[in-house]
N, C-alpha and C positions, 0 to 999 in steps of 0.2 A: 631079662631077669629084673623082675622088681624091687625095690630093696625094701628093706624091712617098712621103715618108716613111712616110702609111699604108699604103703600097701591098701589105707583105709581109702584114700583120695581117689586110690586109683577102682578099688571099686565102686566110691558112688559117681566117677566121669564113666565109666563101662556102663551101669546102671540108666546114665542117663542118655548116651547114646542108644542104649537099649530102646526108653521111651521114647524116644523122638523118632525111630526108626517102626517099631512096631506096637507102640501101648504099652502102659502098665498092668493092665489090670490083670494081663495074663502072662506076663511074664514073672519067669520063675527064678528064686536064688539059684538054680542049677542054669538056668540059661545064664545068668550072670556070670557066674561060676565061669563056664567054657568059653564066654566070649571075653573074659578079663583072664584068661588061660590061668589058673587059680583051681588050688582042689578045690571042692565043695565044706570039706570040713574046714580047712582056713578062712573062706569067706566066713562060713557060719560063725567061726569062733571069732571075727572081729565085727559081722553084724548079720542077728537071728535071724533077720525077717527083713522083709520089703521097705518095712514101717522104721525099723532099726536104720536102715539106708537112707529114707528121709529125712531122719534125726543128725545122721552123720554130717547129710549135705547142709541143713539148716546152721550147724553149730557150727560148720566149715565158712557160711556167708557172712553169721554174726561175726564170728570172730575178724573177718575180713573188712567190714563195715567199722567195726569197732577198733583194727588196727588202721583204718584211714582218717582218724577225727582231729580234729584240727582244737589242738587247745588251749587257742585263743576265742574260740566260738564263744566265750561263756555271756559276753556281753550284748549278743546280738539278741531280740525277740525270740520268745519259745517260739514261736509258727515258725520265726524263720533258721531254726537249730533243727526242728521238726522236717522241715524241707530239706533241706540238705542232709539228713541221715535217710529217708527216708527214698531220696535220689542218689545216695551214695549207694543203698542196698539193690536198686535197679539196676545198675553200672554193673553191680557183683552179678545179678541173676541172667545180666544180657546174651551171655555165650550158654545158657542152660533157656532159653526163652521157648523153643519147641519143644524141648520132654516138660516140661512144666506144664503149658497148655494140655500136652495129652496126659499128666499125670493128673492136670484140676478137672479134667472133661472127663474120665472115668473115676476120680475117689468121690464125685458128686454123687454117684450112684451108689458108694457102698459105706453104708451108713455108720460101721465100723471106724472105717479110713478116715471117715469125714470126722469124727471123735476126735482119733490119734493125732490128725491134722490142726484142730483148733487149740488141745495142749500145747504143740511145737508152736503155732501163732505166737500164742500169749507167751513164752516164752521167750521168743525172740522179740515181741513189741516189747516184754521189759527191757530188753538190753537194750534196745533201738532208744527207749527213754533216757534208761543212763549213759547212753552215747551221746546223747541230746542234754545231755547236764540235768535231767528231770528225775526225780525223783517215782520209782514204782512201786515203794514200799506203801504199805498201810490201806487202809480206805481210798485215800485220794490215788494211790498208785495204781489202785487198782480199778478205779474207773478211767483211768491215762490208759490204760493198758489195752481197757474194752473202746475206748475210743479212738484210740490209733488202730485197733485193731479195724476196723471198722472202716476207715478212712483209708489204711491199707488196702484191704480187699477190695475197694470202692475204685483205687488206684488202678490195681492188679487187672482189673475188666478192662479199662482204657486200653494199658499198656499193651496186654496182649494185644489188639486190635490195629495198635500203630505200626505203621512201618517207618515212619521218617525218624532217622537216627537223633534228631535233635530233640525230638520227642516235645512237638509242642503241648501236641493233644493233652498226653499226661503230666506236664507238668501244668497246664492250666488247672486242670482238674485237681490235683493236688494242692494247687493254692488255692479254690474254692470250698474243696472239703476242710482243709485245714481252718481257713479264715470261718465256717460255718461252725466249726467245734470251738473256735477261740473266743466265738463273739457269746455261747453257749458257757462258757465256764467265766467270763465277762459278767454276764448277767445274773452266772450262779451265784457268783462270787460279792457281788455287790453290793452293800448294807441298803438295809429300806431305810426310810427315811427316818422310823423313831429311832431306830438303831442309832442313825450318825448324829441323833441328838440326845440321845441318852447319857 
């Protein structure tokens, strides 16, 4: 019996043994349903849809990311606040790392999912910021947001691909896409020269 409180967790760990075992795209809230032995009407009424169950898992990571930050960080370089949140969130996604692949290998095709998907992104890249001591509000936030976002996904290719648990591959990669955005908001950032003498 499950108790009240696991109830939502426990449908998106069912959900994703589901996709690691046979795909998303065709599986159904009712297969969910019977293999998290749950009626159908209690799944539905804690999450509508498939898309709802991504939401749950996503908000389930942030918040896990976001309860592991260290806050003493604040003194350290953005890229390197940035690294570390953004390898704290791989740590979270590591026991979920086969249904992800086959959730990102078929919502590629449906251009709906691919929508729903890049809301939850930037959603979670804001939090990733304010875990990171950055600031996601305003204009500036919001190009932090498209750019992490960006360096993320850029990540996410690697990582699937690795197998070695130390995960060198992608953490190289993460320090050069990181270091390629910082040296870009470096140079955005930078007065021209009548400026610094105006």
């Amino acid at each position: 019996m499950v108790k009240k409180a696991d109830i939502p967790k426990h449908i998106v760990d069912t959900a994703m043994d589901l996709a690691r075992e046979q795909g998303w795209r065709d599986l159904s809230l009712t297969d969910i349903a019977a293999s998290a032995k749950l009626p159908l009407s209690q799944v539905y009424g804690v999450y509508s849809s498939k898309q709802a169950i991504l939401g749950g898992f996503t908000r389930m990571i942030d918040a896990e990311v976001m309860s592991d930050e260290d806050g003493d960080s604040g003194e350290e370089p953005a890229k390197d606040r940035l690294f570390d949140v953004v390898m704290r969130r791989l740590d979270a996604l590591a026991p979920y790392k086969a249904a992800l692949a086959a959730i990102a290998h078929d919502q590629a095709r449906d251009p709906l999912a691919a929508a729903c998907s890049v809301s939850r992104l930037n959603r979670s890249m804001a939090s990733m910021l304010e875990s990171a001591q950055l600031s996601a509000d305003g204009l500036r936030g919001m190009l932090r947001v498209k750019a992490l976002s960006g360096v993320y996904l850029a990540t996410l290719k690697v990582w699937f691909k690795e197998d070695a648990e130390d995960l060198p591959k992608t953490m190289a990669a993460l320090d050069r896409y990181l270091t390629r955005i910082d040296g870009c908001a470096r140079r955005f950032t930078r007065s021209r020269p009548e400026e610094a003498t105006a």
